[in-house]
N, CA, C and O atoms as CSV, one atom per row, in Angstrom:
chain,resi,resn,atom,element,x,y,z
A,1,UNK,N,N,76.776,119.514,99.514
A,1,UNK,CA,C,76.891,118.335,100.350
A,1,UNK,C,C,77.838,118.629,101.508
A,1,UNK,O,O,78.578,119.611,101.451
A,2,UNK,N,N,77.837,118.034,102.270
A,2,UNK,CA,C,78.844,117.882,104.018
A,2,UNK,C,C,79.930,117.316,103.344
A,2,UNK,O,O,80.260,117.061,102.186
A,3,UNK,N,N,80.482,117.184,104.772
A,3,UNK,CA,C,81.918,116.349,104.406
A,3,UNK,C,C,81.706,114.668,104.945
A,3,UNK,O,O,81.054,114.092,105.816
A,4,UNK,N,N,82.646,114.305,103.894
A,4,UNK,CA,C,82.505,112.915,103.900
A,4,UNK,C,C,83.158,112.225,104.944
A,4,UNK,O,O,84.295,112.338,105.403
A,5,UNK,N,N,81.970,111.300,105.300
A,5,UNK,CA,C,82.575,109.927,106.329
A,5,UNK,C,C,82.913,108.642,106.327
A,5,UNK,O,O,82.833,108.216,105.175
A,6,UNK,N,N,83.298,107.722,107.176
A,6,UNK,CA,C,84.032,106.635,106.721
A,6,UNK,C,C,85.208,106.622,106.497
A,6,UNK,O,O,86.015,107.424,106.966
A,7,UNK,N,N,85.520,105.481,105.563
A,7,UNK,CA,C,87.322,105.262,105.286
A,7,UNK,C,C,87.370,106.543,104.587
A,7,UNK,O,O,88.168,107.353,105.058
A,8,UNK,N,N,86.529,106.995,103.318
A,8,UNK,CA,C,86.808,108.036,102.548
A,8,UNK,C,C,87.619,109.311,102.591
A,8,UNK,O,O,88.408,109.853,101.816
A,9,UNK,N,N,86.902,109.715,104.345
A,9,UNK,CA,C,87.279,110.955,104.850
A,9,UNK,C,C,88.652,111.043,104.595
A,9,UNK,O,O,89.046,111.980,103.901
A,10,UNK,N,N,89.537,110.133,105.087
A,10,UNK,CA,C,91.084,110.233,104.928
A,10,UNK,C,C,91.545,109.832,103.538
A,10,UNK,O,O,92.452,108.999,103.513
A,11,UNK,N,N,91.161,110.201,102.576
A,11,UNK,CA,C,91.526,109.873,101.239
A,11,UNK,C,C,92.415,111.159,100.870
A,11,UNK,O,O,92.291,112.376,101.007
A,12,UNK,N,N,93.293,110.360,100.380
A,12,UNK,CA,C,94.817,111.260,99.811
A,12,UNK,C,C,94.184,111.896,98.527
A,12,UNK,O,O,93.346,111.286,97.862
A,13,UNK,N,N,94.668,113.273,98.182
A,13,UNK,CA,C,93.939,114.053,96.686
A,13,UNK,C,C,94.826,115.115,96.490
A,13,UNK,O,O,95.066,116.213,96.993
A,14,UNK,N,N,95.289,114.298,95.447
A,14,UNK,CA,C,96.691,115.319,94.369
A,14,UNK,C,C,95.697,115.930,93.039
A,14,UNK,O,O,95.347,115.284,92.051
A,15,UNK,N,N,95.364,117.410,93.367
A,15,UNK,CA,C,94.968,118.111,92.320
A,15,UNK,C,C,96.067,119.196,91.806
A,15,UNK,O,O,96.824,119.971,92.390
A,16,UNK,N,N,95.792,118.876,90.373
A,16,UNK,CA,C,97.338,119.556,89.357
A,16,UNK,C,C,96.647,120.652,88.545
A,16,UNK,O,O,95.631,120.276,87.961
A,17,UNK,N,N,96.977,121.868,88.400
A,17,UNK,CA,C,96.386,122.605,87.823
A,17,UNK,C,C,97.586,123.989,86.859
A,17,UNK,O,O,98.317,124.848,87.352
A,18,UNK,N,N,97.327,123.665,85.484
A,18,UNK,CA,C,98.334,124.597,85.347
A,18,UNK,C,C,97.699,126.500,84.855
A,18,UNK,O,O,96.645,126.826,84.309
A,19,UNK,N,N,98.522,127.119,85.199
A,19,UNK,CA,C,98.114,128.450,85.746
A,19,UNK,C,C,97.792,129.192,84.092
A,19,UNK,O,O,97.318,130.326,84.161
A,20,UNK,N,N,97.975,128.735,82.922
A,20,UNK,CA,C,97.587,128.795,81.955
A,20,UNK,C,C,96.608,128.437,81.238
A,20,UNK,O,O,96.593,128.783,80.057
A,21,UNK,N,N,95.706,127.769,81.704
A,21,UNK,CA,C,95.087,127.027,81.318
A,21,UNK,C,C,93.508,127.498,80.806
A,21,UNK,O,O,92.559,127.471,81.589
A,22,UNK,N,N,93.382,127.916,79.427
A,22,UNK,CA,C,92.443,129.264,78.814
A,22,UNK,C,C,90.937,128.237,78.820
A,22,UNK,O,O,89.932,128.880,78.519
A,23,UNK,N,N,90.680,126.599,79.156
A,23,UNK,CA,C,89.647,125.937,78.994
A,23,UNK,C,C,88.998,125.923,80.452
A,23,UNK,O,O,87.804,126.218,80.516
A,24,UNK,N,N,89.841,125.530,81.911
A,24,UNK,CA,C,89.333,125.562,82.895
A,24,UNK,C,C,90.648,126.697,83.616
A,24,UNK,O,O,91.878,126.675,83.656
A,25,UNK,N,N,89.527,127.655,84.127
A,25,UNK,CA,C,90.787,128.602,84.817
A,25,UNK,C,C,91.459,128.222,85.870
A,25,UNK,O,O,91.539,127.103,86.377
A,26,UNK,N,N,91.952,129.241,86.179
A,26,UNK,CA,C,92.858,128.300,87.510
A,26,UNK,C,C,91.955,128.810,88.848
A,26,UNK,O,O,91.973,128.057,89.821
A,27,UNK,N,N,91.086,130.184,88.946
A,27,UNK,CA,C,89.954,130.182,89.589
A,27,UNK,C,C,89.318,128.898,89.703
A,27,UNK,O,O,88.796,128.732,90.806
A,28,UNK,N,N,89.236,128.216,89.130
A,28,UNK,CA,C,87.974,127.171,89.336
A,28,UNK,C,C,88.774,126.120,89.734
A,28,UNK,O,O,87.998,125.211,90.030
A,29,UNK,N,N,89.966,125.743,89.906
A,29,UNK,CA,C,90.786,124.920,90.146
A,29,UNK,C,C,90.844,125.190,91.450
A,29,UNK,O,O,90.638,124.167,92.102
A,30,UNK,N,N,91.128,126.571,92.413
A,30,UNK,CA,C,91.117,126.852,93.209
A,30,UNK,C,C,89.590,126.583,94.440
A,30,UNK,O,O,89.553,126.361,95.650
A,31,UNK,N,N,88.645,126.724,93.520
A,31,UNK,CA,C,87.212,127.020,93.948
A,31,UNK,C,C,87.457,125.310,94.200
A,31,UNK,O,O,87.361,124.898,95.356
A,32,UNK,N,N,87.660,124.689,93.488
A,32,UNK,CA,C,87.314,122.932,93.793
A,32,UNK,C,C,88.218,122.655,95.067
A,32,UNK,O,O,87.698,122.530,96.176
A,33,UNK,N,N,89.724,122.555,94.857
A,33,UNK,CA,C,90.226,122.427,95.848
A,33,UNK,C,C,89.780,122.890,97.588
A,33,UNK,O,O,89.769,122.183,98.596
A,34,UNK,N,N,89.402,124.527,97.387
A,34,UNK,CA,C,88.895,124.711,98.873
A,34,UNK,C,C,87.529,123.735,99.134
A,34,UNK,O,O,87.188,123.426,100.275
A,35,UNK,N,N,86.803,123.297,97.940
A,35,UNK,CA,C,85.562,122.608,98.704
A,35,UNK,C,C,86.290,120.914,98.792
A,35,UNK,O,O,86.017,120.325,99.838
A,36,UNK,N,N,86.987,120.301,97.989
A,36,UNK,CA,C,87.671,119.531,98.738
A,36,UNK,C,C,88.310,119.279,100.138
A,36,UNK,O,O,88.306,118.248,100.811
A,37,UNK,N,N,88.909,120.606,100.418
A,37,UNK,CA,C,88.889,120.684,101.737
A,37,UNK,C,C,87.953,120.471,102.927
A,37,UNK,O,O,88.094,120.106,104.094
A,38,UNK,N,N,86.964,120.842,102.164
A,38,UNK,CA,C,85.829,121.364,103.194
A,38,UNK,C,C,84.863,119.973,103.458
A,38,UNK,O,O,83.904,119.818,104.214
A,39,UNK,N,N,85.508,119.067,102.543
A,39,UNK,CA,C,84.481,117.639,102.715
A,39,UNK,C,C,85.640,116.323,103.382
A,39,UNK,O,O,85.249,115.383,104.074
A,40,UNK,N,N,87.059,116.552,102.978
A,40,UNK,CA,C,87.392,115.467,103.944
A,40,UNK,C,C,88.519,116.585,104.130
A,40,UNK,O,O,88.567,117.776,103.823
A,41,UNK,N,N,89.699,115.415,104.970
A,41,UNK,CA,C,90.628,115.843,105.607
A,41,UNK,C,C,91.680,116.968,105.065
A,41,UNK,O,O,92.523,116.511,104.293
A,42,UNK,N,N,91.766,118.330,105.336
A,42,UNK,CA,C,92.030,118.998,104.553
A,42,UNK,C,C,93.773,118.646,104.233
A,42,UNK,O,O,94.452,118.608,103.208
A,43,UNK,N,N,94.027,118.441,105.591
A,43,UNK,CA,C,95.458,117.962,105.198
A,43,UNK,C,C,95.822,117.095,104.205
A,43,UNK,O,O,96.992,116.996,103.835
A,44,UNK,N,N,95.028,116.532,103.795
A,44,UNK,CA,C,95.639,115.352,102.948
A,44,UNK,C,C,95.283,115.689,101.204
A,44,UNK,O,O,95.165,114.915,100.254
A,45,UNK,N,N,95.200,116.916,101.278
A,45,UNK,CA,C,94.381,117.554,100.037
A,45,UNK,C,C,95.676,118.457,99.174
A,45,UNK,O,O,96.180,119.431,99.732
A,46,UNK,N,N,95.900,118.247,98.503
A,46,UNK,CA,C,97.681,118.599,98.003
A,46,UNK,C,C,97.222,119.856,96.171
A,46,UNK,O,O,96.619,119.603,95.127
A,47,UNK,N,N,97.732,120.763,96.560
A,47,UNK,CA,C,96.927,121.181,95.229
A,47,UNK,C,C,98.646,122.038,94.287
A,47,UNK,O,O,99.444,122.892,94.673
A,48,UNK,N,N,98.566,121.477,93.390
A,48,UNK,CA,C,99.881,122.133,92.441
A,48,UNK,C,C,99.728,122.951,91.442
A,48,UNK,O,O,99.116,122.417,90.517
A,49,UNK,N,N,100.097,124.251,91.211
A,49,UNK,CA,C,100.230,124.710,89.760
A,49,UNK,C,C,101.608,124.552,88.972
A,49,UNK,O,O,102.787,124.403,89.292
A,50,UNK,N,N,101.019,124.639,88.008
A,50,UNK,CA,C,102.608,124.648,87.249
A,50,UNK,C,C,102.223,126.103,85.940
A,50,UNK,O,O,101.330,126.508,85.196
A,51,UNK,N,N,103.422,126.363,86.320
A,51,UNK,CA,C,103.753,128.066,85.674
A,51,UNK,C,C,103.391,127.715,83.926
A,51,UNK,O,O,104.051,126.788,83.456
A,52,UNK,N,N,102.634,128.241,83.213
A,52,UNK,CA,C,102.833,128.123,82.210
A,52,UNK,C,C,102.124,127.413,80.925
A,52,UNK,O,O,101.888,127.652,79.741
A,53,UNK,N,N,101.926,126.361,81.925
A,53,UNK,CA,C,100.918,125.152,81.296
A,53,UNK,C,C,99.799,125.890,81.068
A,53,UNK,O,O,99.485,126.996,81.507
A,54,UNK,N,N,99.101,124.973,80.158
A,54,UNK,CA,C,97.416,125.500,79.061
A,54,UNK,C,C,96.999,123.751,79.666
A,54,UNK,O,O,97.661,122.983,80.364
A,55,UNK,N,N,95.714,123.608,79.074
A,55,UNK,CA,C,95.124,122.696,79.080
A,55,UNK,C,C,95.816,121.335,78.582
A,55,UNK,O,O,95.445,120.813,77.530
A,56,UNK,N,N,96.637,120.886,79.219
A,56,UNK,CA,C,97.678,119.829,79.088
A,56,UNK,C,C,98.500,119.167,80.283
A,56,UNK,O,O,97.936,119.163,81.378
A,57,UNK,N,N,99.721,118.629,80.195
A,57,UNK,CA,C,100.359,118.491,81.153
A,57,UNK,C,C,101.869,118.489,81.005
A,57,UNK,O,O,102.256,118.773,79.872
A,58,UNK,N,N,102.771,118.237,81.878
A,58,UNK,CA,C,104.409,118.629,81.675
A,58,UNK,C,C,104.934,117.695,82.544
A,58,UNK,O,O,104.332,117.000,83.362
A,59,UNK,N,N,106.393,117.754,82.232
A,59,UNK,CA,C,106.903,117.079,82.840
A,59,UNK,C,C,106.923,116.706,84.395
A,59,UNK,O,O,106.726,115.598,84.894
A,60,UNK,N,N,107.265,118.137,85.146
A,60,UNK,CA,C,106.706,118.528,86.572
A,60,UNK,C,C,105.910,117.875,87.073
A,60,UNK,O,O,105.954,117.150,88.067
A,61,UNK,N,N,104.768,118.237,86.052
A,61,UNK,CA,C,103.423,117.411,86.297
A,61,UNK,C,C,103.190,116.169,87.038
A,61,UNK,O,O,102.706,115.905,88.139
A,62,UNK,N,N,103.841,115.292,85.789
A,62,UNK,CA,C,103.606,114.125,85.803
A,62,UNK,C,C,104.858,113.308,86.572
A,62,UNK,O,O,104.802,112.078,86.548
A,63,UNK,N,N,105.743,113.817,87.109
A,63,UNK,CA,C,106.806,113.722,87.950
A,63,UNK,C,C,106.080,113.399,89.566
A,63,UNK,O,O,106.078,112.386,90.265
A,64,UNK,N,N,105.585,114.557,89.725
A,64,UNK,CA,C,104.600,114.864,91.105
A,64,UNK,C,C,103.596,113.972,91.368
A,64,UNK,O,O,103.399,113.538,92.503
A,65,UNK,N,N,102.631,113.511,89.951
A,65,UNK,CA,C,101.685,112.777,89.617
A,65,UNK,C,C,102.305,111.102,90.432
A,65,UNK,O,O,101.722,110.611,91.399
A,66,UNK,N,N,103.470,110.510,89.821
A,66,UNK,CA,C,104.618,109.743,90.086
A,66,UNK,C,C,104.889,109.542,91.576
A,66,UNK,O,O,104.551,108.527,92.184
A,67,UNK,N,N,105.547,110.620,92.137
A,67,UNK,CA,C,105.517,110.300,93.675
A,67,UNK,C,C,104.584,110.303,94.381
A,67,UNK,O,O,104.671,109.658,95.425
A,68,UNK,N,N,103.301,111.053,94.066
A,68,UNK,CA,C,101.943,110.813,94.269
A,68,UNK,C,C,101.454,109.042,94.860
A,68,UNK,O,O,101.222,108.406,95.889
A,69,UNK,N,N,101.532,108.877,93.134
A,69,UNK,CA,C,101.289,107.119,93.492
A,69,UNK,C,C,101.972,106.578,94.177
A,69,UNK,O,O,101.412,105.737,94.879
A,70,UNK,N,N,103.513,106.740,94.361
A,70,UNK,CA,C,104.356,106.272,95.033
A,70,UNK,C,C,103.973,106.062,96.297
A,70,UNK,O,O,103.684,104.912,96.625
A,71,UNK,N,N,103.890,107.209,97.322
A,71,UNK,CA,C,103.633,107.678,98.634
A,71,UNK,C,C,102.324,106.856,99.267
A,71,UNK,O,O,102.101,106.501,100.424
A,72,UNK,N,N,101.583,106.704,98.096
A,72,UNK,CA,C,100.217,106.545,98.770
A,72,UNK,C,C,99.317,105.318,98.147
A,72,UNK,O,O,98.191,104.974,98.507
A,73,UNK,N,N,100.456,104.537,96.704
A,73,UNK,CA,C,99.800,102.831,96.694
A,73,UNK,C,C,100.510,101.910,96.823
A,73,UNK,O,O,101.514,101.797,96.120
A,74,UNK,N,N,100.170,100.989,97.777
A,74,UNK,CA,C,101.118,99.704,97.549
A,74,UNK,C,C,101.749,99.322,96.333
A,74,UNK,O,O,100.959,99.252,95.392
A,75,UNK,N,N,103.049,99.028,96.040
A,75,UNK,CA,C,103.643,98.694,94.948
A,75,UNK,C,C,103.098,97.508,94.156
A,75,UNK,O,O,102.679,96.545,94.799
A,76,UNK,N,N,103.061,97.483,92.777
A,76,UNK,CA,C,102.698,96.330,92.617
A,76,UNK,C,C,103.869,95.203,91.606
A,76,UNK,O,O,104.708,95.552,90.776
A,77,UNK,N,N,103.531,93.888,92.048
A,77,UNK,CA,C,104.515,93.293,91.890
A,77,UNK,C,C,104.277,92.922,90.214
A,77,UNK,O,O,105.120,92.268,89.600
């Protein structure tokens, strides 16, 4: 597929990938991210490993995950 248009195009995308991870490699983590790029705004396309991690998540993680939402949803009351 092309890259996407509309509001979409500028859609914020925090992909977390840890470099251990023996179920999805981190090749393929990589392979998604560049075609993310390649369909909306690449800038806004944020991609993390974390050292160590397997098919799970960590603190780091979910820290990043955290300011993620922060940055980019209205708070809710």
């Amino acid at each position: 597929q092309g890259p996407i248009t509309g509001v979409n195009k500028d859609i914020a995308v925090l992909q977390c990938h840890g470099d251990c991870d023996p179920l999805v490699p981190l090749m393929f983590g990589s392979l998604t991210v560049e075609k993310l790029k390649s369909m909306i705004n690449p800038a806004n396309v944020t991609f993390r490993t974390y050292s160590g991690m397997m098919h799970s998540s960590c603190i780091e993680e979910m820290m990043d995950i955290k300011q993620f939402i922060d940055k980019h949803l209205p708070p809710v009351d």
